[in-house]
N, C-alpha and C positions, 0 to 999 in steps of 0.2 A: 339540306336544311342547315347544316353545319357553317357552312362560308353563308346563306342568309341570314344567318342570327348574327355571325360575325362583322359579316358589313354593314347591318342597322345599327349594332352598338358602335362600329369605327363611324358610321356617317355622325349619329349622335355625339360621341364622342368627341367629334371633330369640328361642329359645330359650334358645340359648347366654350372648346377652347380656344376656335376662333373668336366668338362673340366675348370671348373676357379679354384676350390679349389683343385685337385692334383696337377696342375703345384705350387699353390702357395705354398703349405705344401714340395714340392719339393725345390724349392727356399730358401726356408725358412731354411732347412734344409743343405741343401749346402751354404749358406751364416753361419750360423751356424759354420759349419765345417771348412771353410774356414776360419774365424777366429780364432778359435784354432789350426789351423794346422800354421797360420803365426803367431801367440802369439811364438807356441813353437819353432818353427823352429826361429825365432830372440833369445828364450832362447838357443836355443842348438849353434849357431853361438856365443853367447857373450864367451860361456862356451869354443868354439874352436878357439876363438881369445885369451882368457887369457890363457887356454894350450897353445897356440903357445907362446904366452909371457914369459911363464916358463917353458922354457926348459933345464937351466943350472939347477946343481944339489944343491939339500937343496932349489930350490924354490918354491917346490910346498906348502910350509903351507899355503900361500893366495889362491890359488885355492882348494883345500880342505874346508878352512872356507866358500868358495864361496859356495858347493858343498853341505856341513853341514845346511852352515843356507839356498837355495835354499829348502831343503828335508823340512825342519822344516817348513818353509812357506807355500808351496804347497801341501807335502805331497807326492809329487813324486820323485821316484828315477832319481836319475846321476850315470851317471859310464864314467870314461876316463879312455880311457888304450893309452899308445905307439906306438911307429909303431910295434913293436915286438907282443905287446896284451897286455904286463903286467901292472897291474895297479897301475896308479897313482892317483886317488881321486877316491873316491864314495861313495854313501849316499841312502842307502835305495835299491839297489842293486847290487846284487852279479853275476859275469861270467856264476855262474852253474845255475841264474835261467833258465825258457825255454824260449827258444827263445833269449837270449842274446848275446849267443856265434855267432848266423847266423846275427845279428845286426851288433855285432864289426866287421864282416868278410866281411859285405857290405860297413861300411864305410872305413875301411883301405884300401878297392879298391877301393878308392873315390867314394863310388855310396851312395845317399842319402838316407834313409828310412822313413817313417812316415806314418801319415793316408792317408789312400786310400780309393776314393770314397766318397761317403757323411755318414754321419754319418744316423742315426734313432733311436728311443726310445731303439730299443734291441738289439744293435751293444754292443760290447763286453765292460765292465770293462776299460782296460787299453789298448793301445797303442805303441809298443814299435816303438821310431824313433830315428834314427841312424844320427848323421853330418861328414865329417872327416875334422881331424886338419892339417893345410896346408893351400900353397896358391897353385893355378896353379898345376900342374901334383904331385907336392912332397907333399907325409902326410905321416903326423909326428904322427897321432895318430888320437882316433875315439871317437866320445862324443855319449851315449848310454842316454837317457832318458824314463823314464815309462810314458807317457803321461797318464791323469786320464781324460776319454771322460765321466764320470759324469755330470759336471753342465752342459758340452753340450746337453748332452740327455734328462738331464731334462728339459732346455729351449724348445730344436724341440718337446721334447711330451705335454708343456705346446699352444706353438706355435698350432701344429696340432689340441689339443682338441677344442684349439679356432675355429681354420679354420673349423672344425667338427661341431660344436655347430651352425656355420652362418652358413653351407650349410643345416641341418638341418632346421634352424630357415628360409632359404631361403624356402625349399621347404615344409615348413609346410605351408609359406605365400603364394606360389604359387598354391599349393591345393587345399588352399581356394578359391582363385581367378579361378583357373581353375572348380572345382566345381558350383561355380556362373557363371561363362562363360557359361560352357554345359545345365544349368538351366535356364539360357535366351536364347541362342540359339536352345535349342530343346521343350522347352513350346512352344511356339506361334504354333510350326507345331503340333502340341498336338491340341489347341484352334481350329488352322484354318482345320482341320480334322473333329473336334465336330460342327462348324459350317457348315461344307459344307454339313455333313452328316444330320443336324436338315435344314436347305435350303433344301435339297434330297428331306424328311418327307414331306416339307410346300410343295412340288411340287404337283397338282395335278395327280393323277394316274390313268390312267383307268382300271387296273386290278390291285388286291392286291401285293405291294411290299414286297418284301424277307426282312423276319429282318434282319437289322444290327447285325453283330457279329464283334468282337475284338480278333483280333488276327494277325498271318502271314498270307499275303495273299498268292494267289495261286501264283506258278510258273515264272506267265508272268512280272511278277512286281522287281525288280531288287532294287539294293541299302539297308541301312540301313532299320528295320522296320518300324518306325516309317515314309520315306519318301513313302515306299512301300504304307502304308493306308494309304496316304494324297491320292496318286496318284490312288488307288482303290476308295477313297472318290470323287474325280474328276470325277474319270468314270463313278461311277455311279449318280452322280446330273447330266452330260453331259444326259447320255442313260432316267434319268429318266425328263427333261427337252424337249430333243427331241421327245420321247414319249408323253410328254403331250400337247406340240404344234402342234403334228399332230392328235394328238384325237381333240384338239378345230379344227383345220382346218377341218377333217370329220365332228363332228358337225356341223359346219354351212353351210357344205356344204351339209348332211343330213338334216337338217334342211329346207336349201331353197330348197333341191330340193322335200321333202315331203309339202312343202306350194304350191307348185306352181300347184298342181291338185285340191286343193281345192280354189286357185286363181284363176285359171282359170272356174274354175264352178262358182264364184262368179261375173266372167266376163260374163258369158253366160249370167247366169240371169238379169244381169241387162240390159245388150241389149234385152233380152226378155219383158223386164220388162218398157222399153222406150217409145213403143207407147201409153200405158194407164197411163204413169204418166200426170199429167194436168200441164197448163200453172203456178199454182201457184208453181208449187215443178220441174220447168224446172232447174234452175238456181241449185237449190240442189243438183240435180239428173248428173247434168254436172260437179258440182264439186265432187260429188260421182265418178262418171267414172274415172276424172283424177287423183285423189287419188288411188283410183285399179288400176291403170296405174302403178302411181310412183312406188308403193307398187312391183308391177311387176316388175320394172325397179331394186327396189333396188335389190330384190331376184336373178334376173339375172347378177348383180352386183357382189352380196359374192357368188355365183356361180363360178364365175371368179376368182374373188379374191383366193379364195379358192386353186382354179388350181394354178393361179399364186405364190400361196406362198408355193406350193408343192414341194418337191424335186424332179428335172426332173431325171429320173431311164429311159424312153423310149433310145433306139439306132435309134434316126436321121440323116443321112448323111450327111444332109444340116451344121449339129454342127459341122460337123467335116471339110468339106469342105468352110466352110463359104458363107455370104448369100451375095450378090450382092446387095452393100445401093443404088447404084443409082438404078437400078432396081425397086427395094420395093418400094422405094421415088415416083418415076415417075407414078407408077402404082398407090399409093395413092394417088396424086397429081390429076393424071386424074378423078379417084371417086369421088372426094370430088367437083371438076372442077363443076361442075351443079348445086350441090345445095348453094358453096359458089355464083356460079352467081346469081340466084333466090334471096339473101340476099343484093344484090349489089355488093359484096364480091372479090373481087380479091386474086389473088394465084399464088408466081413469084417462081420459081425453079433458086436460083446457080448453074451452072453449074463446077463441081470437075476440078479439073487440070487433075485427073490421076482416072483412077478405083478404086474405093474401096469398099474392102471386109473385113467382118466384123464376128468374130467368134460369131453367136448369130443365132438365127433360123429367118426364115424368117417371119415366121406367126406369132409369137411373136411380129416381129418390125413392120408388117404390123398392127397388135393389137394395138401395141405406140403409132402408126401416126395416127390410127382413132379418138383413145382417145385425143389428141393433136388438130388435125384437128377439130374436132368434138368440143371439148370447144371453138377454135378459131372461131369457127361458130358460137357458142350457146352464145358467150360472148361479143366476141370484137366489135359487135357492127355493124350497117348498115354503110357500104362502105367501111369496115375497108380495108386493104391488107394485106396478110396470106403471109410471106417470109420462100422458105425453102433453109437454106444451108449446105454442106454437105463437109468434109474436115479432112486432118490428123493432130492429134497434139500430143505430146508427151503423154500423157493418152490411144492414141487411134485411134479409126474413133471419131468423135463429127457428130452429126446432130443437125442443130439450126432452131426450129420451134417457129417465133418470127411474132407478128402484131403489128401496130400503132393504136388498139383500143383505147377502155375508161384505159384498165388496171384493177388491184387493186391497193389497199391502203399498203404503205408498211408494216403497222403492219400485215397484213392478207398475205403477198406472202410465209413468211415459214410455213403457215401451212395450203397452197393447198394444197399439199400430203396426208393429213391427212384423215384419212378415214369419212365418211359423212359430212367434212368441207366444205361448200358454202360459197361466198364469199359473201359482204354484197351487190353486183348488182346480184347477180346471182336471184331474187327472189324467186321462187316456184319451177326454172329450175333445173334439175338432180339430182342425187341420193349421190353425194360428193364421189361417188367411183372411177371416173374416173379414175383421177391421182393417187389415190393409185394402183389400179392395175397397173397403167403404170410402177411405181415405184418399184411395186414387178416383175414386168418380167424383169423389165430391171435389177437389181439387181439380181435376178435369175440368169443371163447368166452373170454377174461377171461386169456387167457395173455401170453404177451413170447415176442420173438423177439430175439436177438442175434448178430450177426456179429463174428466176429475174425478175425486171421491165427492159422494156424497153427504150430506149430513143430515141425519149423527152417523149413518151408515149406508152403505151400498153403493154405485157407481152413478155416475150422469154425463152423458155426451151430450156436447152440445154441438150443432151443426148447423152453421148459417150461409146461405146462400144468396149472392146476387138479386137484390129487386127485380122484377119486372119493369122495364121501359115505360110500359101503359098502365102500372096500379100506381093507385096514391095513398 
């Protein structure tokens, strides 16, 4: 990737300062030329005004001396002939050179001659330009000069070396800078590659990982190489990430479910073990039991948990066709109905404006609302009232299972969720899994859970789930 980023920026680069330095060495060179072609062309015009001036006869010795010392100055020939052709002054060139005779023949047909085109370092020697003498349609004779394109050629090849040397000295400094560009721009995916793949390593594995090797990846990876193994390093910290969070989820789900026959045998015994304990070791022996209990409760807990943080792969139809919230709602409502009475406990159902269906499974949100209901029992306190309400909002369906209990404390309400977190009333009560499995199912099926206080008191979850595809 490194030498492709480098040679787009040198091809750009090279472009650029080609297209500024030929137009200028162009310029340059036609400005150039352009001035000796109007230097000479006002000498060949002075040269066709004084011939017109001496045209009577014996007066050409002043245009001759003009002619003489022009040649000695510059070095270049003059020739003036008449209308006829014969000649009347000339200095440093003769009829019979080449190219002379077709000069004199352009200007005594009044047509002008000189350089053509721009000049450049290896354009020819000498020049020959042609004026004719006259005014208007009548000439009277034709001024022939050797134009010498020397100093010009050596200015434009001085001019170009220059303009040569800055695109040069341009793109040597661009080089540089494009070199250090692709050097900063393609390290860090170098770095963050070596890192994602040492993250990969630090991942737990439950069966031995394939060594990394360095090279092209296979096939399915696309782009420069070096994005190619960033994106093969991606893949594999993802696969080897998801793998090792479902080995811990089996573990502990292995785990409780291997404790829980030797739990349970440790329940037998000690109900076996109940009628021969003595009044002194009563008190003991009762908080022995509800300890085995809890201990029970939690196992049955990361049991849950477990499921709930599993990726659901079963085909339920209920997922697809969405589950009926007032339904579910009404049906848990009635459960719960008896034993929040027995507590004092009251429990008021909202009633929805319109049906709502909710793309989530149904034994799952029946799971939520026990978990919900079930703290709302265990917490809020004698005589509290259990509110459920149920309704659409831009997120979704919302279900809002809120009481006027005691509450929590606000530093402890964001970290109900949290897995074995009790809150500082709950005392010896539950296992702190509750609400984490609520959390993980409902986020399972692509929803959010939220906890608040209440007001002026008591708690309220609020938990909104995915529309149904087919309700409106």
């Amino acid at each position: 990737m490194r030498r492709r980023v480098l040679a787009v920026l040198l091809v750009f680069a090279a472009v650029a300062v080609v297209a500024f330095a030929v137009p200028l060495a162009l310029a340059t060179g036609a400005g150039r030329t352009q001035a000796l072609r109007l230097s000479r062309e006002a000498d060949a015009t002075h040269f066709a005004s004084l011939a017109g001036q001496t045209q009577a006869p014996g007066s050409t010795t002043l245009l001759r001396e003009e002619v003489a010392r022009y040649h000695e100055l510059y070095g270049e020939g003059v020739l003036i002939v008449d209308a006829r052709g014969n000649l009347r002054a000339g200095a440093g060139l003769s009829p019979d050179d080449a190219g002379v005779a077709s000069a004199i023949t352009a200007g005594l047909r009044n047509q002008k001659q000189g350089i053509s085109g721009s000049l450049t370092p290896w354009s020819a020697d000498r020049v020959l330009s042609a004026v004719p003498v006259g005014t208007g349609a009548q000439v009277d004779g034709a001024v022939v000069m050797n134009v010498s394109t020397g100093a010009a050629r050596e200015s434009i090849r001085t001019s170009w070396l220059v303009i040569a040397a800055g695109a040069l000295g341009a793109l040597a400094a661009v080089t540089a800078v494009a070199i250090a560009l692709s050097r900063w721009t393609v390290r860090p995916l170098g770095a963050l590659t070596d890192r994602v793949g040492a993250l990969t390593d630090a991942v737990p594995s439950p069966r031995p990982r394939a060594r990394r090797t360095t090279g092209r990846p296979s096939g399915r990876y696309s782009g420069p190489p070096e994005v190619q193994e960033l994106a093969k390093a991606f893949d594999d910290m993802s696969n080897a990430v998801q793998a090792s969070g479902q080995a811990q989820r089996q573990l502990i789900a292995d785990t409780a479910h291997q404790l829980r026959n030797p739990l349970a045998a440790l329940h037998f015994r000690l109900d076996s073990l109940g009628p021969h304990v003595s009044d002194a070791g009563a008190e003991t022996y009762r908080r022995t039991g509800m300890e085995v209990d809890r201990l029970g409760g939690i196992l049955d807990g990361l049991l849950a948990l477990a499921v709930a943080e599993s990726p659901d792969t079963t085909d339920d139809e209920t997922s697809h066709v969405g589950c009926d919230v007032g339904a579910v709602v009404a049906d848990r409502a009635d459960a719960w109905t008896e034993a929040l009475g027995e507590s004092a406990m009251g429990i008021v159902l909202g009633q929805p404006a319109e049906p709502l269906f909710a793309d989530f499974r149904s034994s799952h949100l029946a799971q939520v609302l026990d978990v919900l209901l079930s703290n709302a029992h265990a917490y809020a306190g004698r005589g509290a009232m259990v509110r459920i309400d149920t309704g659409r909002s831009a997120s979704g369906i919302e279900i809002r299972v809120s009481d006027d209990g005691v509450g929590v404390s606000d530093d402890e309400v964001g970290k109900l969720s949290s897995r074995f977190f009790r809150g500082s009333g709950a005392g010896q009560q539950g296992t702190g899994l509750g609400l984490s499995i609520a959390t993980a199912l409902v986020e399972g099926g692509g929803g959010s859970l939220a906890i608040a206080a209440a007001t002026p008191h008591g708690l309220r979850v609020t938990v909104t789930l995915p529309e149904s595809a087919g309700s409106s």
